[in-house]
Each structure stands twice: as C-alpha cells, then as structure tokens.
C-alpha positions as CSV (number, residue, x, y, z in Angstrom):
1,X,0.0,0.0,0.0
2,X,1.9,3.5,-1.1
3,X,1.0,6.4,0.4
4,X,-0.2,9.7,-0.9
5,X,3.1,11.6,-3.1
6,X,5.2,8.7,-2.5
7,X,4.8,7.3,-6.1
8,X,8.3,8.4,-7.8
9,X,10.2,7.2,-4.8
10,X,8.3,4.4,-4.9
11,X,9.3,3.6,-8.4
12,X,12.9,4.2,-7.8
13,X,13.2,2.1,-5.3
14,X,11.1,-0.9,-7.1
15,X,14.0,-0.5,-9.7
16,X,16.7,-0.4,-7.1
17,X,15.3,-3.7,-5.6
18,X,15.1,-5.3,-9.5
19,X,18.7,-4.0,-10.5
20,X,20.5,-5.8,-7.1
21,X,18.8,-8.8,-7.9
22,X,16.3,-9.1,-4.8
23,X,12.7,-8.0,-6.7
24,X,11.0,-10.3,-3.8
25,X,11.2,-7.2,-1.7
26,X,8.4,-5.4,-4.0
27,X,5.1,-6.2,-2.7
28,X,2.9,-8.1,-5.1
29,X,6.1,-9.2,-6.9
30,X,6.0,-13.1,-6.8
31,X,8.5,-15.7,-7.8
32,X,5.7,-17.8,-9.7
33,X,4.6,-15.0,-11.3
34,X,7.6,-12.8,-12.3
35,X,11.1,-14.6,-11.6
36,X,10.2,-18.6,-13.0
37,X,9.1,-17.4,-16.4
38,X,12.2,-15.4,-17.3
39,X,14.1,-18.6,-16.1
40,X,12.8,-21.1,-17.8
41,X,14.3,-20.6,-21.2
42,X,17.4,-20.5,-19.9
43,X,16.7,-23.8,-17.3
44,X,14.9,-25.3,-20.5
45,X,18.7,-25.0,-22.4
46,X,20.8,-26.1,-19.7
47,X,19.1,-29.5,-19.3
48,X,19.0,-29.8,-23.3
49,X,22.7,-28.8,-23.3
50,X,23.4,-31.4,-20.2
51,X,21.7,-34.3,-22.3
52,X,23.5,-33.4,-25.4
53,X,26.6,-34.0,-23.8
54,X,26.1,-37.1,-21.6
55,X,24.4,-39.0,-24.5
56,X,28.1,-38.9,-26.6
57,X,29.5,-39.7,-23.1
58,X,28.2,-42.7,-22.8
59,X,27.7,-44.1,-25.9
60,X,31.2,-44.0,-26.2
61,X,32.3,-45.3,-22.5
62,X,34.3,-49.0,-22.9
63,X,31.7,-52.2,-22.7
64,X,29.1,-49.8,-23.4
65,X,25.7,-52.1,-24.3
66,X,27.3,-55.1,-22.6
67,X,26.1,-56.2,-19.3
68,X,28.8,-58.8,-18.5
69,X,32.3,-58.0,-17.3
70,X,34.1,-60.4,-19.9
C-alpha cells in the first residue's frame, strides 16, 4: 500500500530492488509469477545442453551395451 506523493520514490526504489537482484522485496512481486518465467528458457537450455553432452559420453564409454564384465 503506497502512500499519498510517494509514487516516484516508490518507483525508484522498485527499480533499485530489480537492479540488485532481490525484486521479492516489491510487494505483489511473486516468484511464480515474475522470476520462473524469465528462467525457464534459460533452465529449459541447460538440461538440453546437459543431455547433449552425456548421450556422446556414454555411448562411447568402454563395454558400453554389454552387461557382462568379460
């Protein structure tokens, strides 16, 4: 709730808040709502990139497909 004439400071300070990285301190700003969709294209591309590289990995590990040590 923002009082009367405090709307400019207001806003400045909602920016400082999003600029250091802690916009959870801006009331009706909400992790569900704000933060998780900005990070999911970016989540989304780290778990594709971390398949792409284990498949290689082990399809090309020694005894790969074989389940008996001889």
């Amino acid at each position: 709730m923002r009082h009367p004439g405090s709307g400019a400071l207001a806003d400045l300070t909602e920016r400082w808040f999003v600029r250091q990285g802690v916009p959870s301190m801006i009331e009706g700003y909400g992790f569900v709502s704000h933060v998780l969709p900005r990070m999911l294209p970016s989540l989304a591309f780290v778990a594709l990139a971390s398949l792409g590289f284990l498949v290689p990995l082990r399809a090309a590990a020694p005894g790969a497909g074989s389940c008996s040590p001889g």
